[in-house]
N, C-alpha and C positions, 0 to 999 in steps of 0.2 A: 333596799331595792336589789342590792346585789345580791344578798342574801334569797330573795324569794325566785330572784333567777333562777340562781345555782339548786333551791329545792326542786323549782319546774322544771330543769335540763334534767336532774335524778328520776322524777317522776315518769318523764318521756322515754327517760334512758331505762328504765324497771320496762315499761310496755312494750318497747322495742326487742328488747330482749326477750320477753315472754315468747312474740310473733314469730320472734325467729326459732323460737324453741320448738314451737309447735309446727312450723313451716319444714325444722331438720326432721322432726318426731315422723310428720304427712309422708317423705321423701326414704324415711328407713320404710314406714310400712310399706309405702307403695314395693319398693327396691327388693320386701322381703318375700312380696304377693306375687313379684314378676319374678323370682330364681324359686320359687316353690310350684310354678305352675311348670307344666308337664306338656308340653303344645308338641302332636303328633303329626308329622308331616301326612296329605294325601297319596295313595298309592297309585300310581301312572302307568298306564300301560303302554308302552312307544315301541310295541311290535309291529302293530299294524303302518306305522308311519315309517317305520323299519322298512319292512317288505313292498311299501308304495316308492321309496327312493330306490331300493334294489332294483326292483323291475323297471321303474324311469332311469336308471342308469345302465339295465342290460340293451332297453332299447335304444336308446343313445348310441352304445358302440354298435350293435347291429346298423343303424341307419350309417355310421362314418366308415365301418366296413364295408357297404354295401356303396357307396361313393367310389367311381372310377378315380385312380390314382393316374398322375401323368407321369410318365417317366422320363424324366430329359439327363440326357448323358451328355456330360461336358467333362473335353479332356486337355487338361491342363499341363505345360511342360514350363514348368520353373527351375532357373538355375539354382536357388536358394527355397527355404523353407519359407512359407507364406506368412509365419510370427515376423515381426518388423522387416516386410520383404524390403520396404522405401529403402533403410539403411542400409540393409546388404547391396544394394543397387547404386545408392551413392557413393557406398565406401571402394567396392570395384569400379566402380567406373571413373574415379579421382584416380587409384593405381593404374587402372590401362589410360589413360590421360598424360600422365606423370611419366610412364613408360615408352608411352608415343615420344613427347619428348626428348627423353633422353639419348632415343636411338637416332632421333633427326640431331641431338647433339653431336651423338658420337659417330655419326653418319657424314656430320660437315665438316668435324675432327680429322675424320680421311679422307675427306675430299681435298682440306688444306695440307696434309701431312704430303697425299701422293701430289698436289702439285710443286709444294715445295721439292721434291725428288723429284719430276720431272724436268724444273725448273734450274736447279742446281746439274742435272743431266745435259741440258742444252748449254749452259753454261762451259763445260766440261768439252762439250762438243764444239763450242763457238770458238773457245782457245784452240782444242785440236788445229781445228782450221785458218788460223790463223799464227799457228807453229807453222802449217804445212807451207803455206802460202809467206813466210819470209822462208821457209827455208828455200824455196823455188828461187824466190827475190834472190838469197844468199848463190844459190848454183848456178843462177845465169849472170849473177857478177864475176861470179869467178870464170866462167868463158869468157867473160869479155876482157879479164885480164888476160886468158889463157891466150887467145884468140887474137887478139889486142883488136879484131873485127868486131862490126856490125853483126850480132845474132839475128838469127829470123825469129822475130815479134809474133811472129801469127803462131806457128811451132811452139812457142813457149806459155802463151794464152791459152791455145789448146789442152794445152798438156797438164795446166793448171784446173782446167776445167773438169776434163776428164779425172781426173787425181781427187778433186775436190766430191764429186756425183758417184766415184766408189768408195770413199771415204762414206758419207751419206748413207751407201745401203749397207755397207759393215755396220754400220754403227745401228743403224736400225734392225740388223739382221742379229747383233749381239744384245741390245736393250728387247 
């Protein structure tokens, strides 16, 4: 049984292989009929379709040449070149920003700098006046030892007054 197998898979296997033989054999002639034939393309004439696009393209630009053009003039004053104008416009306007700043810093710098000198000024001046005024104190003691009298109070007031109100416009007259 195995035996009559194995003869009928030989036998199928002999036909098969004929088929295929003949099947490679059909496949060279055909392969040999197609690189032996000689296939001559047709000749085309595409002058005339040539000369029908020329002329549809001449009129073309005649009709867009003959089309009123508008002219509009626009004039433009930029501080920067118009490639990434945004940035250039962000980046200065952060420096004059930044610049503002610093001048209102160094602005308030001197406004504390001059009042401190003004400040230390009146100081300067507060003591004057109060040198001047014992030393008055000091000169009408010593009359009253001189004196061993009563000084006139009003005379001496005065005198401090006036003394002190040109003192004032010196001092204003030299600052």
């Amino acid at each position: 049984m195995v035996l009559r197998e194995l003869e009928n898979f030989k036998k199928q296997q002999e036909k098969d292989g004929k088929a295929i033989a003949k099947v490679l054999q059909a496949v060279e002639t055909f392969d040999e009929k197609m690189t032996s034939k000689k296939t001559v393309p047709l000749e085309t004439d595409l002058s005339p379709v040539k000369e029908l696009i020329e002329e549809q393209n001449l009129r073309t630009q005649a009709m867009i040449a003959a089309i009123p053009k508008v002219i509009k003039r626009e004039y433009h004053f930029h501080f920067f070149p118009k490639v990434n104008i945004k940035e250039y416009y962000q980046t200065y306007s952060r420096l004059l920003f930044y610049g503002i700043i610093f001048l209102l810093a160094a602005g308030l710098v001197n406004i504390g700098w001059e009042w401190i000198k003004g400040y230390n000024q009146r100081q300067d001046y507060l003591e004057q006046i109060e040198a001047l005024k014992q030393n008055e104190e000091n000169e009408l003691q010593l009359e009253i030892k001189r004196n061993k009298s009563k000084p006139d109070v009003s005379r001496s007031v005065e005198a401090i007054r006036t003394k002190t109100a040109n003192d004032k416009i010196a001092f204003k007259k030299n600052n």
